[in-house]
Legacy VTK file of the C-alpha trace (Angstrom):
# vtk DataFile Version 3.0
C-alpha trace
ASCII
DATASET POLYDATA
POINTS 188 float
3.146 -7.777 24.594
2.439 -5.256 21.743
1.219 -2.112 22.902
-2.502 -1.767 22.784
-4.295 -1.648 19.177
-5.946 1.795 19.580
-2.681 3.121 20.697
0.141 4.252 18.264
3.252 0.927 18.478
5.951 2.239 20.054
9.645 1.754 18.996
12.595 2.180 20.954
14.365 1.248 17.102
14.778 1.588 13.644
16.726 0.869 11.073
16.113 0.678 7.254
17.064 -1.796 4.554
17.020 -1.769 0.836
13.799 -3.451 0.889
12.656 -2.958 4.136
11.992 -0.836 7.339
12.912 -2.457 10.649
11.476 -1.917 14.290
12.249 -2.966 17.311
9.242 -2.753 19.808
9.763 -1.266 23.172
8.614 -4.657 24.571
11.707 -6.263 22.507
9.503 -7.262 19.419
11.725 -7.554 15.831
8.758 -5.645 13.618
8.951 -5.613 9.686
7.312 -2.879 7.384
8.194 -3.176 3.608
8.500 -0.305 1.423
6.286 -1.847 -1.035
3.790 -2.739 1.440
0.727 -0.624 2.501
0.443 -2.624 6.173
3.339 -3.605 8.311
4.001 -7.415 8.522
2.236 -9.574 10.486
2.325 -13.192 11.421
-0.774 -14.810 10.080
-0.109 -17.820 12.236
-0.377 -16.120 15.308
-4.144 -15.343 14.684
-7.283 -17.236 13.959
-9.388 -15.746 11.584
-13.346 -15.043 12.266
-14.691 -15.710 9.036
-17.938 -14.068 10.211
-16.895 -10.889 11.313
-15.611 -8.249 8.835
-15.617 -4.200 9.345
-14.371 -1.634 7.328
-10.490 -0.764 7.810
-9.518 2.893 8.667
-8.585 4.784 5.357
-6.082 6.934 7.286
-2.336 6.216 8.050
0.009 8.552 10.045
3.473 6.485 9.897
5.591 9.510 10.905
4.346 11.230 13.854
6.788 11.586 16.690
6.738 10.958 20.167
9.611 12.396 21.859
11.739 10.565 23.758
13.626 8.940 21.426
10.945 6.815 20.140
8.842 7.258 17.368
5.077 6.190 17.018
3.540 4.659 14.130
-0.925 4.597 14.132
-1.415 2.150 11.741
-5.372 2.695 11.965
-5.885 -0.477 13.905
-8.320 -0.301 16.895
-9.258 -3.513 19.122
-12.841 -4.410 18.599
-14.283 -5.959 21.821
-12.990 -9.505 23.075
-9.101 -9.865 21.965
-9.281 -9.179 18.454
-8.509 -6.588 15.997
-9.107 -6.066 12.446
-6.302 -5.703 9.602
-7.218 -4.492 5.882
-10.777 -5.127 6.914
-10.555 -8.505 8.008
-11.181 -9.412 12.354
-8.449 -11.429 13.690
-8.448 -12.998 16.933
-5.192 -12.379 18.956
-3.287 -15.292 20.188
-0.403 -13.612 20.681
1.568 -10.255 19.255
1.287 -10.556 15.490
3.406 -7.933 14.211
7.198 -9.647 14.127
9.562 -9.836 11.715
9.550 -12.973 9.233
13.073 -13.775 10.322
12.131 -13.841 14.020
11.953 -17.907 14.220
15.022 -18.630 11.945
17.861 -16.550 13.475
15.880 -17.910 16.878
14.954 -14.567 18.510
11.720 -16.452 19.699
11.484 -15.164 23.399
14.372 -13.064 22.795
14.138 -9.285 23.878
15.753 -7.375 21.269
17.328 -4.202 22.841
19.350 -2.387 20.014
19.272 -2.906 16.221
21.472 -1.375 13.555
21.397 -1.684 9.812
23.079 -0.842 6.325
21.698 -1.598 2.884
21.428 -4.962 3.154
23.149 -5.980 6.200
21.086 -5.709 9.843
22.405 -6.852 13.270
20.237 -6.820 16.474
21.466 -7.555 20.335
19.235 -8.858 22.558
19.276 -8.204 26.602
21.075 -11.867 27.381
23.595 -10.448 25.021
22.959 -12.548 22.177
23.822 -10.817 18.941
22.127 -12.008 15.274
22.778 -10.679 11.698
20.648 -11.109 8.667
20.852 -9.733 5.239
17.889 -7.707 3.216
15.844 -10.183 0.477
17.097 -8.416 -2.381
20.451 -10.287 -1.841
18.293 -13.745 -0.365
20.176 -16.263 -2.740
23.226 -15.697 -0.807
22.299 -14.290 2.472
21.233 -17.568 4.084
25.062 -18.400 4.013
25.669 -15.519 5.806
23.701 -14.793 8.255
24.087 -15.142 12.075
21.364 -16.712 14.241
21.495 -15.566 17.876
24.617 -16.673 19.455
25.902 -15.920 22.939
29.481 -15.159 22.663
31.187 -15.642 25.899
32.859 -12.645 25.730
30.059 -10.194 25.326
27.569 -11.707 27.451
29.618 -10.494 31.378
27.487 -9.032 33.419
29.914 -5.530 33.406
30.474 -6.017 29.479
27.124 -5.960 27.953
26.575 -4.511 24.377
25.903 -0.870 24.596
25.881 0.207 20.570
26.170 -1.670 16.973
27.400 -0.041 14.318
27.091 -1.666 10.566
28.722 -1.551 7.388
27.213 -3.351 4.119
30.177 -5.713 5.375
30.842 -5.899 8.977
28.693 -5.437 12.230
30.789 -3.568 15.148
29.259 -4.081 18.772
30.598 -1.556 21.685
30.283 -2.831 24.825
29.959 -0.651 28.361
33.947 -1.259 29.170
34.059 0.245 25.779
35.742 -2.763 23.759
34.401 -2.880 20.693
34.299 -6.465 18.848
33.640 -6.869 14.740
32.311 -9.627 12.735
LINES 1 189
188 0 1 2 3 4 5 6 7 8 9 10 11 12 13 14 15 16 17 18 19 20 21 22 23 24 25 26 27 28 29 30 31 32 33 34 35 36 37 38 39 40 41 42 43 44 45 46 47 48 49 50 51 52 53 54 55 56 57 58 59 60 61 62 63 64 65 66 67 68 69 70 71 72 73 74 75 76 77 78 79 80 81 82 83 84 85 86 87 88 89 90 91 92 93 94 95 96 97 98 99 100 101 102 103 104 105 106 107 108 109 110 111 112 113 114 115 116 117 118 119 120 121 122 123 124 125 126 127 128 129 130 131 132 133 134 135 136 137 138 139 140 141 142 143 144 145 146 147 148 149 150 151 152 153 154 155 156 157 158 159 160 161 162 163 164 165 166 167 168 169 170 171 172 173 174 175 176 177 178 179 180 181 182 183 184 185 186 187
């Protein structure tokens, strides 16, 4: 579940893209902010819009303020009016469940998937989850050919042992290089 709405998100990740900034929630969540974009991603089908209700949306945005911890907190000005809903560029929303994941969630099938580490370069990101499924996908600026390329979440056999889980990824533009705690490391 997504933090609360009147508290700052919380990421134990991030990563950035050519196109893109990518978080990884502490709860596990794959997050998307583009750089173009004012508002961090959000999936419109997970909430039902209240075509009655509008309020005004929060002029102020602190996207850098720090934590501590190793995690860094992001207010993106959204507060949860009563009942479960909260309101995005001044539009109410009714919460069916947490809005804010990444496009690419359902494709590389990170759907009830906890995502524990990410790691990207340019246009290349990989993310482990904790059953020790690994998935790689590509930024959009390279989209007619990433689709070929990229990984949905597999369990390989060999990195999924209860004593050899992933413990770091480290990316190139062309290869993703997962550590794990016996310290093999294993490329693709």
């Amino acid at each position: 579940m997504v933090e609360e709405m009147n508290e700052p998100l919380k990421f134990s990740g991030i990563a950035a893209l050519y196109s893109e900034l990518v978080a990884v929630t502490r709860d596990g969540v794959l997050c998307q902010w583009k750089w173009s974009s004012r508002t961090p991603h959000f999936d419109r089908t997970q909430v039902d819009r209240e075509s009655d209700a509008f309020a005004p949306f929060p002029a102020s945005q602190d996207r850098t303020s720090s934590t501590g911890g190793g995690e860094v907190g992001i207010s993106l000005s959204m507060h949860r009016p009563p009942s479960d809903s909260m309101i995005i560029g001044g539009i109410s929303f009714v919460l069916q469940s947490p809005p804010f994941r990444h496009p690419k969630t359902g494709p590389l099938r990170l759907e009830g998937e906890k995502v524990t580490l990410v790691a990207a370069a340019s246009i290349r990101c990989s993310v482990a989850t904790s059953s020790g499924k690994v998935a790689t996908f590509f930024d959009e600026s390279v989209d007619a050919v990433a689709r070929r390329m990229e990984q949905t979440a597999t369990a390989h056999p060999e990195l999924t042992t209860e004593e050899d889980l992933i413990t770091e990824l480290k990316i190139s533009p062309l290869f993703t290089c997962a550590r794990l705690a016996s310290g093999e490391l294993f490329w693709w």
